[in-house]
N, C-alpha and C positions, 0 to 999 in steps of 0.2 A: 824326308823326301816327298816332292807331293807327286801325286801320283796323276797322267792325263789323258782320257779316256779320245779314241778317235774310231770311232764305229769307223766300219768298211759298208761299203754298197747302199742298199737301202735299207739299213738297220737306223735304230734308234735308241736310246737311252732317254730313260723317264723316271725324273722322280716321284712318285706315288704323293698322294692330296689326300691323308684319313683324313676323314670328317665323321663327328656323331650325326649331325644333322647339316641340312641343306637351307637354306630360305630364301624364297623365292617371292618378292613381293612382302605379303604377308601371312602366309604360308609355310610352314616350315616341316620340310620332309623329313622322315629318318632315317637315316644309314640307308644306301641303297647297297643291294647285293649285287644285283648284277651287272653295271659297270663300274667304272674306275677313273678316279679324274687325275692328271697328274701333270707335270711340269715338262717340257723338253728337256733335257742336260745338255745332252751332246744330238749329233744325227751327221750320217755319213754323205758325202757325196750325190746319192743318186744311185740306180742302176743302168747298165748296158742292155741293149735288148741282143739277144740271138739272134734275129734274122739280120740285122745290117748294123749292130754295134749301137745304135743312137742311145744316148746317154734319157734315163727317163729320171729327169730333176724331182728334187724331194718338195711335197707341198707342205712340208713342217719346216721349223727353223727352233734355235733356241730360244726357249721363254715362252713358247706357246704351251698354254693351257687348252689339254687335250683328255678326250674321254675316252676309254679302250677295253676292250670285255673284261672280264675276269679271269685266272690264271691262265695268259697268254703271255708272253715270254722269260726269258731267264733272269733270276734274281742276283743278283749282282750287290757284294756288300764291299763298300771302302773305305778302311775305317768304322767310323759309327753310322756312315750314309748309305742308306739303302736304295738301293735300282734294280728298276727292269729293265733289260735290252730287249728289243722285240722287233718285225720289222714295220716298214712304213703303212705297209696294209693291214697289221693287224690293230690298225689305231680308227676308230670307226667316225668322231669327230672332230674340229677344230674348234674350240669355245671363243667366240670373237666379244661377247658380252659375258664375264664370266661371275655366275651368282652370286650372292650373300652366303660363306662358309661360316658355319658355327660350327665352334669347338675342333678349329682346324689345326692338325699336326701335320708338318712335310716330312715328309719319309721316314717316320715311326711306324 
């Protein structure tokens, strides 16, 4: 049975990007600690605001390659595939040009 993930509100689902290193140019960084690069999977709807309902649209979509702090949302395992759910603010940016990964594993 496969199994199909549909965040509610302004949640999100990301697959994690380990990398040993980065490279950039010709330059190549290592392991950064303190954020996280990772894949969209899923992302829900949007949220409603409180004061008059207005729906407040998600600026993610799936496939975006997005960067987002360190231990910020819940881990989520299906199967052998690993995710974070988190929500749409705690993802700080959208990689529109995205690096040179070395030594790139997704969601190991």
């Amino acid at each position: 049975m496969k199994v199909v993930i549909k965040p509610i509100e302004d949640r999100v689902v990301i697959e994690p990007i380990v990398r040993e290193k980065m490279k950039i140019g010709e330059i190549i960084i290592p392991k950064m600690e303190s954020n996280v690069l990772g894949t969209v999977f899923a992302c829900g709807p949007g949220k409603e605001t409180y004061t008059d309902g207005r729906l407040i649209t998600m600026e993610v979509k799936k496939g975006d390659t997005v960067i987002y702090g360190r231990g910020v949302g819940a881990p989520i395992v299906l199967g052998e595939q690993k995710l974070v759910m988190m929500r749409q603010s705690d993802i700080i940016a959208i990689l529109e040009e995205i690096p040179d990964l070395v030594d790139t594993k997704v969601g190991k």
